[in-house]
LUMBA-835911 format. One line per 3 residues: number of its first residue (from 1); their letters; for each residue x, y, z negated of N, C-alpha, C, O. Coordinates in steps of 0.05 Angstrom, whole numbers, always signed. Example, Ala and Ser with C-alpha at 12.3 -4.5 7.8 and 13.67 -1.06 7.14 Angstrom:
2
1) AS) +264:-114:-156:+246:-90:-156:+264:-66:-156:+285:-66:-169 ~ +257:-45:-142:+273:-21:-143:+258:+1:-157:+268:+23:-161 $
END
This chain:
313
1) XXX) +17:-24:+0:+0:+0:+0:+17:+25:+0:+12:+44:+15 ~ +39:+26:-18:+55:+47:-19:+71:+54:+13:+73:+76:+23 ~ +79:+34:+23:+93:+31:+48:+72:+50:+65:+80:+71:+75 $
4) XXX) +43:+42:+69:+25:+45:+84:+23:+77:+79:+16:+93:+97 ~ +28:+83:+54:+22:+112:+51:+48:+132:+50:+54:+150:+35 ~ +56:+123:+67:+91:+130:+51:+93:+154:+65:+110:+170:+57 $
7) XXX) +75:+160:+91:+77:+180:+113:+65:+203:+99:+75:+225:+104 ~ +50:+203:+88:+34:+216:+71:+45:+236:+56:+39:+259:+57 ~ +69:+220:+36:+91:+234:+5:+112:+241:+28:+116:+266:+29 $
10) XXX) +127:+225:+48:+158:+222:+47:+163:+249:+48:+176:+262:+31 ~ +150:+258:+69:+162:+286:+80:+151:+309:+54:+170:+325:+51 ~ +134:+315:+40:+137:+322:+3:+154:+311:+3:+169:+320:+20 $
13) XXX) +164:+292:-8:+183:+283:-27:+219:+291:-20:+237:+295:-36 ~ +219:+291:+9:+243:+299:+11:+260:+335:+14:+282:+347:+13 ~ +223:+338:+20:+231:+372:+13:+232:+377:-9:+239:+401:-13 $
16) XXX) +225:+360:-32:+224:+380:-55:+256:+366:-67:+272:+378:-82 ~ +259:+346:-59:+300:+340:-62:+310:+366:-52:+328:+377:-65 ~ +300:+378:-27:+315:+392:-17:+320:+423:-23:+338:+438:-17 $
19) XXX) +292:+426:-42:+276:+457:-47:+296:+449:-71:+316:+464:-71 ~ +295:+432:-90:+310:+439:-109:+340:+435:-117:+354:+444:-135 ~ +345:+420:-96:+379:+416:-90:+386:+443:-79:+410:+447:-80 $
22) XXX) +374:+461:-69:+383:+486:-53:+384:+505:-88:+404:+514:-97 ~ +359:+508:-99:+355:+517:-118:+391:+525:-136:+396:+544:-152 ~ +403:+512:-131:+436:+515:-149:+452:+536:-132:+469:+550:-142 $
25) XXX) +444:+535:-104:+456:+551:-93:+451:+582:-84:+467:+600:-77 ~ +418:+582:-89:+397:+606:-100:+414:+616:-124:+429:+635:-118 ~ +415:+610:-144:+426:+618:-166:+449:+628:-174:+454:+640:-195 $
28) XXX) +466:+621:-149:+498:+629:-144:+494:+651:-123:+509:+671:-119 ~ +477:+645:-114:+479:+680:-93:+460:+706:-112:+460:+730:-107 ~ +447:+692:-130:+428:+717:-143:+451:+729:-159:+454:+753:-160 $
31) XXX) +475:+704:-176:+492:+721:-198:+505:+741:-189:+513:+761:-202 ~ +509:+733:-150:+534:+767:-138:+515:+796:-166:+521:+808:-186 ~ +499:+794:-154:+492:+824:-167:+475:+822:-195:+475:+843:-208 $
34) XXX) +462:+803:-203:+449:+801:-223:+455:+783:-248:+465:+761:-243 ~ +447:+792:-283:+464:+775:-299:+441:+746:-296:+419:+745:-285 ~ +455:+727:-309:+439:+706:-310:+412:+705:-321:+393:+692:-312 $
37) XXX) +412:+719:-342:+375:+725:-350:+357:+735:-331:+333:+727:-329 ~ +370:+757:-315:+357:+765:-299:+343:+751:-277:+319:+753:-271 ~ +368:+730:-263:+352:+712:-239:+340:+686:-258:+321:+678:-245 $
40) XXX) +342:+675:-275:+316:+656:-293:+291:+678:-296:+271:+674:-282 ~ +292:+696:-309:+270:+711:-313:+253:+718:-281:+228:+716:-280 ~ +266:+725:-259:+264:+731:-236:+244:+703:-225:+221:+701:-217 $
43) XXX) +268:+683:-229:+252:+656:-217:+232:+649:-231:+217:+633:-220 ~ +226:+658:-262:+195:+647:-277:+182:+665:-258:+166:+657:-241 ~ +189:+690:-261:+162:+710:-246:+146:+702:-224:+121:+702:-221 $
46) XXX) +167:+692:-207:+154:+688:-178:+142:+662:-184:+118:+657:-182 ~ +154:+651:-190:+139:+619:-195:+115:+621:-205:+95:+616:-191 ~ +112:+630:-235:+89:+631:-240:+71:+639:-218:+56:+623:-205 $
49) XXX) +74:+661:-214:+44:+676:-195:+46:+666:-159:+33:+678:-142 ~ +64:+645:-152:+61:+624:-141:+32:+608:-139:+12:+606:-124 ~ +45:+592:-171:+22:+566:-174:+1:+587:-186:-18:+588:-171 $
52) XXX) -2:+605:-209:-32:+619:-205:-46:+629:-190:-69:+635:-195 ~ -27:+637:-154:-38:+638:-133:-56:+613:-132:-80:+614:-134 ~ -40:+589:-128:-55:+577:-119:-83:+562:-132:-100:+550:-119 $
55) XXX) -83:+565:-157:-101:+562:-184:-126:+581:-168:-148:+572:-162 ~ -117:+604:-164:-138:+631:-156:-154:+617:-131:-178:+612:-132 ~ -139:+610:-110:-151:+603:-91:-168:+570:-95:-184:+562:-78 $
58) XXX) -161:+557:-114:-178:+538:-115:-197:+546:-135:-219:+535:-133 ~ -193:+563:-154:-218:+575:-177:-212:+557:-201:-232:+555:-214 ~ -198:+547:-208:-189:+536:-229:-172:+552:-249:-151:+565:-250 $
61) XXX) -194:+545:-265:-170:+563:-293:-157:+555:-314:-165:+537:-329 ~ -142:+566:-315:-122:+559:-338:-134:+556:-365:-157:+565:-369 ~ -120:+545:-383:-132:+527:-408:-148:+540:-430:-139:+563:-432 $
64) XXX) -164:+537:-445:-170:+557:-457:-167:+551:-493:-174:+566:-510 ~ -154:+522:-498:-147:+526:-517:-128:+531:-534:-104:+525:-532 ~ -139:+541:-553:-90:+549:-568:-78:+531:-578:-54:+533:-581 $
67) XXX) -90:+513:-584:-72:+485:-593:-54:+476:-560:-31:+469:-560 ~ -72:+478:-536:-60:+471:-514:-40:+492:-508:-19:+486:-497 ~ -47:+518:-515:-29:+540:-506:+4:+538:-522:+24:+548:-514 $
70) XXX) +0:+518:-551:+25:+527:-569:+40:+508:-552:+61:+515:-541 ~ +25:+475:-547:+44:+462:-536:+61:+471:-504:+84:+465:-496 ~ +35:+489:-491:+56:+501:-468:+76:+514:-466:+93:+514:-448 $
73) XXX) +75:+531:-495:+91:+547:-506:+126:+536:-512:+148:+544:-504 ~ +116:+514:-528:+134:+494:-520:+153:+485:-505:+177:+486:-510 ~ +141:+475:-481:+143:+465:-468:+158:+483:-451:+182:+481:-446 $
76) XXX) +140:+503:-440:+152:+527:-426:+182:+530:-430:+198:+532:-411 ~ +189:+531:-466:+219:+541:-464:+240:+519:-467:+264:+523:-462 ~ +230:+493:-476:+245:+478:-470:+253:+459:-437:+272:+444:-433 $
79) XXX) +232:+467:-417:+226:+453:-392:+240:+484:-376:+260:+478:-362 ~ +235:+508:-376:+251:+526:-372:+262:+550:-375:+284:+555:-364 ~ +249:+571:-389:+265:+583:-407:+297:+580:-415:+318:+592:-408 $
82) XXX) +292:+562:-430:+323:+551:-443:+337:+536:-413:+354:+549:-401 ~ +329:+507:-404:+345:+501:-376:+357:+525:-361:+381:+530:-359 ~ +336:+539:-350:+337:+553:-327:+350:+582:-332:+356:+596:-313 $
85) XXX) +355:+590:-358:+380:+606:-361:+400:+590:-376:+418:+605:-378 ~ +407:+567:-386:+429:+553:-392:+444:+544:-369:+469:+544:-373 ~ +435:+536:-341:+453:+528:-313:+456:+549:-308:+477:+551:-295 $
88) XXX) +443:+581:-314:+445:+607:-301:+478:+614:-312:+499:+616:-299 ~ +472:+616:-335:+501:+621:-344:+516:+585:-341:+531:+576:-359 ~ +513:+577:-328:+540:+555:-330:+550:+560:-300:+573:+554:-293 $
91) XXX) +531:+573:-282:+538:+578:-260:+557:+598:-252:+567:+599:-230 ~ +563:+617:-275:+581:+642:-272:+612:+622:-284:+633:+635:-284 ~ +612:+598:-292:+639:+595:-293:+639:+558:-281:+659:+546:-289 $
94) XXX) +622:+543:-267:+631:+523:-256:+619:+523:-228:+611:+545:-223 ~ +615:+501:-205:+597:+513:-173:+576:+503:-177:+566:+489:-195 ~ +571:+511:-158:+533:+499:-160:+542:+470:-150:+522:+457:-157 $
97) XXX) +552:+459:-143:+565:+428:-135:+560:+414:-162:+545:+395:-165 ~ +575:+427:-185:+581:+410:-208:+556:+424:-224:+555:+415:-247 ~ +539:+439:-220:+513:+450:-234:+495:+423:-237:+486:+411:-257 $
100) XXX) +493:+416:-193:+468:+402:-187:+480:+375:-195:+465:+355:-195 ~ +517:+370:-204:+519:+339:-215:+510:+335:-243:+502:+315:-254 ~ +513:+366:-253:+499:+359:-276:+474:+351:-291:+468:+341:-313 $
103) XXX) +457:+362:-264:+429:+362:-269:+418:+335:-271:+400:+331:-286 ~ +431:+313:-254:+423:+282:-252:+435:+272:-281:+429:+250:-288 ~ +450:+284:-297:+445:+270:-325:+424:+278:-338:+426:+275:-362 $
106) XXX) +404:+286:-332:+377:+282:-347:+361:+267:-358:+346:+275:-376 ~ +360:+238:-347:+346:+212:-355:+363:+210:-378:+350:+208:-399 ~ +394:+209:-379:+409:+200:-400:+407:+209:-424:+416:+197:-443 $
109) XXX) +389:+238:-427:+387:+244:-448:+352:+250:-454:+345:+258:-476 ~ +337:+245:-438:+307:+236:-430:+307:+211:-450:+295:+213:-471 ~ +317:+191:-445:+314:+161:-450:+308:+173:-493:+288:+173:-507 $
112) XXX) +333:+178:-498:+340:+177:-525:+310:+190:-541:+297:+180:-560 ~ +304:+212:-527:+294:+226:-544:+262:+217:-536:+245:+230:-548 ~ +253:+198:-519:+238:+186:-515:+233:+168:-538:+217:+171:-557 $
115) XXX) +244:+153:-534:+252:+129:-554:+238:+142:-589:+223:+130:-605 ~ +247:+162:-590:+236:+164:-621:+214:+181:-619:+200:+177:-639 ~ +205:+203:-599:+182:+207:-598:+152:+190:-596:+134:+184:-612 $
118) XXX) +154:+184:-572:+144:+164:-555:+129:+135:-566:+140:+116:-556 ~ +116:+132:-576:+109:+97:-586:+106:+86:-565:+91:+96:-548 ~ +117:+65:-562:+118:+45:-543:+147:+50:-528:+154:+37:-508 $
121) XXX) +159:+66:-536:+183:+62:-527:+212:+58:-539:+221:+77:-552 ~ +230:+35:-535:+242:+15:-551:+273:+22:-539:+280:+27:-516 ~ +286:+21:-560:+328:+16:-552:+320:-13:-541:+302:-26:-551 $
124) XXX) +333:-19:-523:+337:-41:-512:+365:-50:-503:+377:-29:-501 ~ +380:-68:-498:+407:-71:-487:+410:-59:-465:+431:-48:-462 ~ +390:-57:-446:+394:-58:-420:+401:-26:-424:+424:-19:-421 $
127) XXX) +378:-5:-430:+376:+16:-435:+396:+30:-443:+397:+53:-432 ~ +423:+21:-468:+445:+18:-485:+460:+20:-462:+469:+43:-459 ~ +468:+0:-438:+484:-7:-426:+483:+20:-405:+502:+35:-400 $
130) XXX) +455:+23:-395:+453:+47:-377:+467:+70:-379:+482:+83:-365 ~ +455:+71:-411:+475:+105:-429:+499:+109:-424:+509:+131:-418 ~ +511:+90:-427:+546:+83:-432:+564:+78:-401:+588:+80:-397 $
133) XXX) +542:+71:-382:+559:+79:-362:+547:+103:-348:+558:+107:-326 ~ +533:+116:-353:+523:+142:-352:+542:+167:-364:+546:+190:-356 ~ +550:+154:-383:+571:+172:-406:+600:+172:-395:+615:+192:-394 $
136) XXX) +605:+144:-387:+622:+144:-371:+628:+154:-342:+649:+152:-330 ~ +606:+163:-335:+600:+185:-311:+610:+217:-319:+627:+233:-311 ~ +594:+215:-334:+598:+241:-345:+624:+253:-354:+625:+277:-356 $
139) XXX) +646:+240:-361:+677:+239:-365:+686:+232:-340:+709:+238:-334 ~ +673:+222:-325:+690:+226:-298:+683:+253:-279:+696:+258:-258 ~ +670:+264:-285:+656:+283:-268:+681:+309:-284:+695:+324:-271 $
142) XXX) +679:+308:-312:+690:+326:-321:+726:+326:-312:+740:+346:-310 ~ +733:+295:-307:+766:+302:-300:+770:+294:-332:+783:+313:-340 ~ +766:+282:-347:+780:+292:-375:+803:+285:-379:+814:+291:-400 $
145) XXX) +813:+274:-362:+843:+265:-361:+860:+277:-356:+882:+271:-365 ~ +854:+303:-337:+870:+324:-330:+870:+345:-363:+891:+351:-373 ~ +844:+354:-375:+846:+356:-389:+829:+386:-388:+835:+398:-367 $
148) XXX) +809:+402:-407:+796:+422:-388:+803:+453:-403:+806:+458:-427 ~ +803:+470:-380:+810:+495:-394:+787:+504:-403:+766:+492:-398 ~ +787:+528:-420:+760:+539:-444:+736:+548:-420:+713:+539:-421 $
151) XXX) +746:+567:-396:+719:+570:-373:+705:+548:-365:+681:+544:-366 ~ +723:+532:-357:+704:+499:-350:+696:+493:-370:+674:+503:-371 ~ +702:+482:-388:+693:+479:-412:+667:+481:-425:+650:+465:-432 $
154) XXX) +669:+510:-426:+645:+536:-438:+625:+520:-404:+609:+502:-409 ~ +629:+527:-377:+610:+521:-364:+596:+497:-359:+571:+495:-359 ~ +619:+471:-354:+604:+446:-366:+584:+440:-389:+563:+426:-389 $
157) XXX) +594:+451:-406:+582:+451:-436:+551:+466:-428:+531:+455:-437 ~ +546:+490:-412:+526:+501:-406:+510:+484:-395:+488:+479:-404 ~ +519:+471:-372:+499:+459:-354:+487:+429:-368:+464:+421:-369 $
160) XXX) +511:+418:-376:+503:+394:-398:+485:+398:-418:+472:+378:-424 ~ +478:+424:-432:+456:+440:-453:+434:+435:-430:+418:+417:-434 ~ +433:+447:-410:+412:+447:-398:+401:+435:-399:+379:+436:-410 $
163) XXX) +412:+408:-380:+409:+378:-375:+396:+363:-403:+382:+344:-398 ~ +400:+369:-425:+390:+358:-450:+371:+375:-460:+358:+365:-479 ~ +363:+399:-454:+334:+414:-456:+314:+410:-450:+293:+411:-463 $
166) XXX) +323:+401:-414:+301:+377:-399:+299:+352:-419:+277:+345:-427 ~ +319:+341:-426:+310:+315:-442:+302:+316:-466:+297:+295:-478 ~ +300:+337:-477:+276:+342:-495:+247:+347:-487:+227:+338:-498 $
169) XXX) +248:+363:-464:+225:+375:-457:+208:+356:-447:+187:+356:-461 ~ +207:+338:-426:+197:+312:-414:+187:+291:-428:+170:+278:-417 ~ +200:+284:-459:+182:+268:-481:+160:+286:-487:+136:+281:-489 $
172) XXX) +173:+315:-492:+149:+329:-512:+121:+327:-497:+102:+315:-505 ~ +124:+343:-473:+107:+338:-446:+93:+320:-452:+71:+322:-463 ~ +106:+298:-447:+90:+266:-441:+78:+266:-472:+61:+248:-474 $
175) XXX) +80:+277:-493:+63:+258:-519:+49:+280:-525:+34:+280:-544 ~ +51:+295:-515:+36:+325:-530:+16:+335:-504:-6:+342:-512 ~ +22:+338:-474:+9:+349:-453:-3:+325:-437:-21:+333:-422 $
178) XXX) +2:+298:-437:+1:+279:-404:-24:+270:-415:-28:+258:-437 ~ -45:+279:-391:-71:+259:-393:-95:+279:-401:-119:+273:-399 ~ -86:+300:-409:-100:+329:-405:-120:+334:-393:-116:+331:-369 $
181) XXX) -149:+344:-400:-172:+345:-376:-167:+368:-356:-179:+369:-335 ~ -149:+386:-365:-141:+407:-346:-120:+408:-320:-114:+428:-306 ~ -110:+378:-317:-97:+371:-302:-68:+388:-287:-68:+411:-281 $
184) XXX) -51:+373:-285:-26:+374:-283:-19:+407:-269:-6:+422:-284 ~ -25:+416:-247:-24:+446:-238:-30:+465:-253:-21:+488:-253 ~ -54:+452:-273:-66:+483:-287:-47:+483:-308:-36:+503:-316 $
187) XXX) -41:+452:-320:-9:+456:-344:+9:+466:-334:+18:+485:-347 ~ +22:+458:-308:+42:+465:-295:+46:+496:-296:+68:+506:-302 ~ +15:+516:-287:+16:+541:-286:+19:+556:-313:+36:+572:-318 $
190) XXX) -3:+547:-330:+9:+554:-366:+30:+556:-379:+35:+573:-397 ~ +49:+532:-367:+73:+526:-370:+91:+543:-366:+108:+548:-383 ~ +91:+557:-334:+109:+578:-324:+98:+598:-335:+114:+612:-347 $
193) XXX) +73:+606:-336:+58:+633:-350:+76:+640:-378:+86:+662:-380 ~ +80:+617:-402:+92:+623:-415:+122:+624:-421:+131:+630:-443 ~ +133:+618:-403:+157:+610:-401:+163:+643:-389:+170:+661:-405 $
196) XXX) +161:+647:-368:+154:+676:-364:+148:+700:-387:+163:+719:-390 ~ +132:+698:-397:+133:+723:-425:+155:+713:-449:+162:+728:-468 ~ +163:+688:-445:+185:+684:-476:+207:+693:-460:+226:+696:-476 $
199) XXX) +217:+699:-436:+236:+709:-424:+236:+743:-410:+254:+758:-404 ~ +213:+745:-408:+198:+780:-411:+214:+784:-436:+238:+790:-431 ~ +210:+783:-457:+223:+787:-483:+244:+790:-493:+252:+807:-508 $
202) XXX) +258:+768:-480:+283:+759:-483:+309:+775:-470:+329:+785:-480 ~ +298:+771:-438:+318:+785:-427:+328:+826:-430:+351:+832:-424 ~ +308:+846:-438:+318:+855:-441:+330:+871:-458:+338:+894:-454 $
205) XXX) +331:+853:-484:+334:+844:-511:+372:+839:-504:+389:+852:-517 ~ +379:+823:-488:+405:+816:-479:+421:+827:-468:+444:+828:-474 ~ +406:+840:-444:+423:+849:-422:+407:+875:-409:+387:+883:-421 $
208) XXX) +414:+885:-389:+416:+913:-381:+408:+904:-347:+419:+885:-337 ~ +385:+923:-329:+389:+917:-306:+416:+935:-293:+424:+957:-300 ~ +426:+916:-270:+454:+934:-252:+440:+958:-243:+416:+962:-240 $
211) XXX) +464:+978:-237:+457:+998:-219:+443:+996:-190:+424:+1009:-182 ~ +459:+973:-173:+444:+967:-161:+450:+936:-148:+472:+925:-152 ~ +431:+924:-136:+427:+893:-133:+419:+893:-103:+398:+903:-94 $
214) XXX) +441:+879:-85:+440:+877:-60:+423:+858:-51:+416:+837:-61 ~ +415:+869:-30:+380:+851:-25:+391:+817:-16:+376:+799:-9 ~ +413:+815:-19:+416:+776:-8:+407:+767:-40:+389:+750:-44 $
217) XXX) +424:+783:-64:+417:+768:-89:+392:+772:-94:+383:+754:-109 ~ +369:+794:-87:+346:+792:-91:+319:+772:-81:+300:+762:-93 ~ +329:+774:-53:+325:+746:-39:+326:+725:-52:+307:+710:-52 $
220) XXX) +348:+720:-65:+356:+703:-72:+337:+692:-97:+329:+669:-102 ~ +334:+715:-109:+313:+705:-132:+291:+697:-126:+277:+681:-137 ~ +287:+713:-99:+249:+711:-103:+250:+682:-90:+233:+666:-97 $
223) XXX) +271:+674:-69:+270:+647:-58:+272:+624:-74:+266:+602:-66 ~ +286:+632:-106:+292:+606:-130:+264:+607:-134:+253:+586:-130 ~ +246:+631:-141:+230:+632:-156:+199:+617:-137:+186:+598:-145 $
226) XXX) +194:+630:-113:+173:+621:-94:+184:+600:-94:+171:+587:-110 ~ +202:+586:-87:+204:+554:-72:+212:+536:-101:+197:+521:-113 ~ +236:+542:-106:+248:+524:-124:+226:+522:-141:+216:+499:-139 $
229) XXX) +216:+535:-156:+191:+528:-183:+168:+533:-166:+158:+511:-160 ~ +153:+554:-155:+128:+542:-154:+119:+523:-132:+99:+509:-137 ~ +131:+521:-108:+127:+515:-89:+123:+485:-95:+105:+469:-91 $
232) XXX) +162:+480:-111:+174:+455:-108:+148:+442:-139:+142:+419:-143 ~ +141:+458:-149:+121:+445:-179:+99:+433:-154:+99:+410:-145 ~ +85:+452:-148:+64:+446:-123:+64:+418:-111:+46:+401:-110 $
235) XXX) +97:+416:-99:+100:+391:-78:+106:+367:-97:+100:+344:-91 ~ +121:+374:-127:+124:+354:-139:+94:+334:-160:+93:+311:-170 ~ +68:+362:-158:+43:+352:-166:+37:+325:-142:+36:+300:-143 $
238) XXX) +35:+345:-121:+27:+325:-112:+46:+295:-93:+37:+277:-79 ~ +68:+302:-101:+79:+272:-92:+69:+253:-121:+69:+229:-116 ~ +63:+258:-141:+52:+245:-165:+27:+238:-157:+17:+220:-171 $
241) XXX) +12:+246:-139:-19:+248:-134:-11:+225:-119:-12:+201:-126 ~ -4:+235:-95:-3:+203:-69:+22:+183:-72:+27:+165:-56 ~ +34:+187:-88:+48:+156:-99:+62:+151:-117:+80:+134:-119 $
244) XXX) +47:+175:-139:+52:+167:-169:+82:+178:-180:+99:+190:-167 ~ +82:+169:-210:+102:+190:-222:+126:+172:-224:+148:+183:-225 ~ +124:+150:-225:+154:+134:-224:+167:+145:-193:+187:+159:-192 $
247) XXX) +154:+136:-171:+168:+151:-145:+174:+181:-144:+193:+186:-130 ~ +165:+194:-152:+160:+217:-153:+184:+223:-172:+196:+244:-166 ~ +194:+208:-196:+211:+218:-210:+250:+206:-201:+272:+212:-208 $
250) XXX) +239:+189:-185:+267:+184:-159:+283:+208:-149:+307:+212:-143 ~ +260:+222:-151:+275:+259:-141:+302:+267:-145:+318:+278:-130 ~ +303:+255:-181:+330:+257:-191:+358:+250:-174:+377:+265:-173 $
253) XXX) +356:+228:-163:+371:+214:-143:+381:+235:-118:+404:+242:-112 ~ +369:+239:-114:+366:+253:-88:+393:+282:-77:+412:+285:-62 ~ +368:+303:-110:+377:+324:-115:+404:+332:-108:+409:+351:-92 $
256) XXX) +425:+313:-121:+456:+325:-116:+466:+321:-87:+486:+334:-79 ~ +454:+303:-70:+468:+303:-52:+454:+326:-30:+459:+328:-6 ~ +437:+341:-44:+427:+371:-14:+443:+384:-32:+455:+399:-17 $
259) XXX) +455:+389:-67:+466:+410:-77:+489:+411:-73:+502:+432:-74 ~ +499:+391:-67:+532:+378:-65:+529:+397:-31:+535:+420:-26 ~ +521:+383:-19:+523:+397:+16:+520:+424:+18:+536:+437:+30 $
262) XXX) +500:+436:+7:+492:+462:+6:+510:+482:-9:+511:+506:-7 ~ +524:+465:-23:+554:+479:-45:+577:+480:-30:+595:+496:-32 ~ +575:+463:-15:+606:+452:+0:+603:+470:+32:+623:+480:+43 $
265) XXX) +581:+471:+42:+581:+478:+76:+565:+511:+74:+560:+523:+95 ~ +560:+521:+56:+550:+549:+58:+559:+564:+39:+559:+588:+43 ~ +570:+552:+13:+592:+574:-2:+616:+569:+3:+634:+586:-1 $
268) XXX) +620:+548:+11:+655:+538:+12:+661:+528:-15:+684:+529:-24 ~ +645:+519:-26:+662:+503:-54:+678:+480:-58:+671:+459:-47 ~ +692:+482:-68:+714:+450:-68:+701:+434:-77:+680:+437:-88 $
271) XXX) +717:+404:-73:+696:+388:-83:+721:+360:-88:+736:+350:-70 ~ +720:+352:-116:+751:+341:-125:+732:+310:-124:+708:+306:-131 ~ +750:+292:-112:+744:+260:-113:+721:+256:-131:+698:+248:-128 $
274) XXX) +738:+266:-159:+728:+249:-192:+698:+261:-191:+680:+246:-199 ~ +692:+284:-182:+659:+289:-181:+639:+275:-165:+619:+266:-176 ~ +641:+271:-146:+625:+248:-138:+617:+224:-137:+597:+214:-128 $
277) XXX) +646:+209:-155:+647:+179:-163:+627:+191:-185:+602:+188:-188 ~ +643:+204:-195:+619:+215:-230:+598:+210:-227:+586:+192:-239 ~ +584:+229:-204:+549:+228:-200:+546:+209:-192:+524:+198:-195 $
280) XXX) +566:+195:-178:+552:+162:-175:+546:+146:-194:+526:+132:-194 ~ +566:+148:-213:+566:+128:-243:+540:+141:-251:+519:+128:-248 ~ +541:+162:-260:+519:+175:-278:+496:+164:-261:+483:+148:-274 $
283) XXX) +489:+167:-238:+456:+154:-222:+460:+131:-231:+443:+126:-248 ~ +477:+109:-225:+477:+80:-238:+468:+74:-262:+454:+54:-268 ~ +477:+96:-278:+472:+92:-301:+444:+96:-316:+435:+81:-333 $
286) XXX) +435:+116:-307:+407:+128:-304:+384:+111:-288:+360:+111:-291 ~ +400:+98:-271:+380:+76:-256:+375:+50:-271:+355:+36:-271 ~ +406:+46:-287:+392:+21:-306:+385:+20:-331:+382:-1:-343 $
289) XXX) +381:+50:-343:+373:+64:-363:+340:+50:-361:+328:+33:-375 ~ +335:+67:-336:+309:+75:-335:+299:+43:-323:+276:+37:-328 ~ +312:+27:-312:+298:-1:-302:+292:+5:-274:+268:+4:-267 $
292) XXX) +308:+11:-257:+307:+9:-229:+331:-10:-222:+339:-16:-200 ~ +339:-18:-242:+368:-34:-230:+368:-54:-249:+366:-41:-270 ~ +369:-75:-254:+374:-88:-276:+408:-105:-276:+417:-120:-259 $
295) XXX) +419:-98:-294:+447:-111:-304:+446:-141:-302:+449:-152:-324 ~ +441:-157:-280:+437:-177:-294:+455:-203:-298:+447:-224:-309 ~ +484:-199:-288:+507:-208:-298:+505:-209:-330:+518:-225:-345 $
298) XXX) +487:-190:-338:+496:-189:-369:+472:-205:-386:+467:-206:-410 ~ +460:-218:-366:+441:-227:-384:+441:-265:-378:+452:-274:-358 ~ +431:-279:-394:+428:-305:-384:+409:-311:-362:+385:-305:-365 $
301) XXX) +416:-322:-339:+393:-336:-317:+369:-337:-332:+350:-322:-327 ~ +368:-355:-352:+342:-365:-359:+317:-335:-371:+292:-337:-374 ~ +335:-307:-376:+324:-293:-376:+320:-262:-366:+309:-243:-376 $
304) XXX) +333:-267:-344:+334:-250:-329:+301:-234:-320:+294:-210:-323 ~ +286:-258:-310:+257:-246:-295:+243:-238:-327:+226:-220:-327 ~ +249:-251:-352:+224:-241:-369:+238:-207:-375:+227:-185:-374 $
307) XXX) +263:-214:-381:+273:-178:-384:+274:-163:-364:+280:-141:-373 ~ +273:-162:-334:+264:-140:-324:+236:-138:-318:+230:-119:-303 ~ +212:-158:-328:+181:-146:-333:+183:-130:-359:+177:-106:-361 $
310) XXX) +197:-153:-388:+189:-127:-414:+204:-111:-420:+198:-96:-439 ~ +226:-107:-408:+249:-80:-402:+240:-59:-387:+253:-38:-388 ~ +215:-59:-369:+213:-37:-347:+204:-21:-363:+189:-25:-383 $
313) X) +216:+4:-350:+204:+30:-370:+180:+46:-352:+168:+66:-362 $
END
């Protein structure tokens, strides 16, 4: 059935790899002229009134209760608020290459905090094993062998925060928001709505607008902000609609290899061996985290098929 409908998602599904793999390189052309609060705050704006465009045009409204509003509230700054200015500033000292490798450690730190939120979701070996060569991705991506100076450092460290903001934010989501009678767009729009005013607040609390901001970095925002969030929220609702949220959350996979290209063939960024073995380990690892891969050297024949049915996550 999925096969049959595959014509349906593919082409969603691979634009929004692509809307948001570009998204790292949006962010590196907004910093020429603007500080990093500025293009997160920039990209909530547009986003939001994106998807409440499109809320407007279908007549659907946003939620009306405050117990639902605290959790968007939530949600908002841990899903982006906090992400989406934590890569902002990691982007002023590492490329958008090693931003979008960072971004695929997400599951790795998704899994954990699942686990103790979440009922029904269990440490398992397999899960254990995923982390650890995931982690072991993650030390390869960094070089730690060479050994890292305080800029890399400070910017890795940023984008890795990020990457673990999302993996807070995605349990909270799922035990506090999934299954909602207001359905996924009108959360989605609440979501940026507030994420948007905790960064109204924030940013000019921080920082100062430039004298002046050359229209590529402005572009640049309004293109993170229209495509990357609302557009890409839009296309990522509905690849969840026509073939569900496990496919739909494959995305991850995808992502580095349009940010990796789009880093390498339109800014000119370098690109050292150890980072792409990295993102390879780290997807491996995240794939048998999550139960798309099963280890099964590590397990006995005789139980191989019962642990990848009660292992799937």
């Amino acid at each position: 059935m999925l096969g049959i409908r595959a014509g349906a998602w593919g082409s969603r599904f691979v634009s929004l790899a692509l809307i948001w793999g570009l998204s790292f390189l949006f962010i590196k052309l907004g910093e020429r002229s603007l500080a990093p609060l500025h293009v997160s705050f920039g990209r909530m704006l547009f986003g939001a009134l994106t998807v409440l465009g499109v809320l407007a045009v279908r007549r659907q409204r946003l939620p009306a209760s405050w117990r639902t509003w605290g959790h968007l509230a939530v949600a908002g700054a841990l899903l982006n608020t906090l992400p989406f200015s934590l890569i902002a500033y990691g982007e002023q000292h590492v490329s958008s290459v090693v931003a979008g490798i960072w971004n695929a450690t997400t599951p790795l730190f998704t899994l954990p905090v699942a686990i103790v939120l979440i009922a029904g979701e269990y440490a398992t070996r397999r899960r254990a094993i995923g982390l650890l060569i995931g982690f072991a991705g993650v030390l390869t991506v960094l070089g730690i062998w060479r050994g890292l100076g305080a800029t890399s450092l400070q910017g890795n460290l940023l984008c890795m925060s990020s990457a673990a903001s999302y993996g807070l934010g995605f349990p909270y989501a799922r035990k506090y928001l999934a299954g909602r009678p207001e359905g996924p767009l009108v959360l989605a729009a609440g979501q940026l709505t507030c994420g948007t005013l905790e960064l109204a607040v924030i940013t000019p609390l921080l920082t100062t607008l430039p004298a002046h901001v050359g229209p590529g970095a402005s572009l640049s925002v309004v293109a993170l902000g229209v495509l990357g969030t609302g557009v890409a929220y839009i296309l990522n609702y509905a690849v969840i609609r026509d073939a569900g949220a496990t496919v739909a959350s494959t995305v991850t996979y995808i992502i580095p290899i349009f940010s990796t290209l789009a880093g390498i063939i339109l800014l000119g960024e370098p690109l050292r061996i150890n980072q792409p073995i990295g993102a390879a380990v780290i997807l491996l690892g995240a794939a048998i985290a999550q139960g798309r891969l099963q280890p099964i050297r590590l397990l006995p024949a005789s139980r191989c098929s019962s642990a990848a049915v009660s292992e799937r996550t």
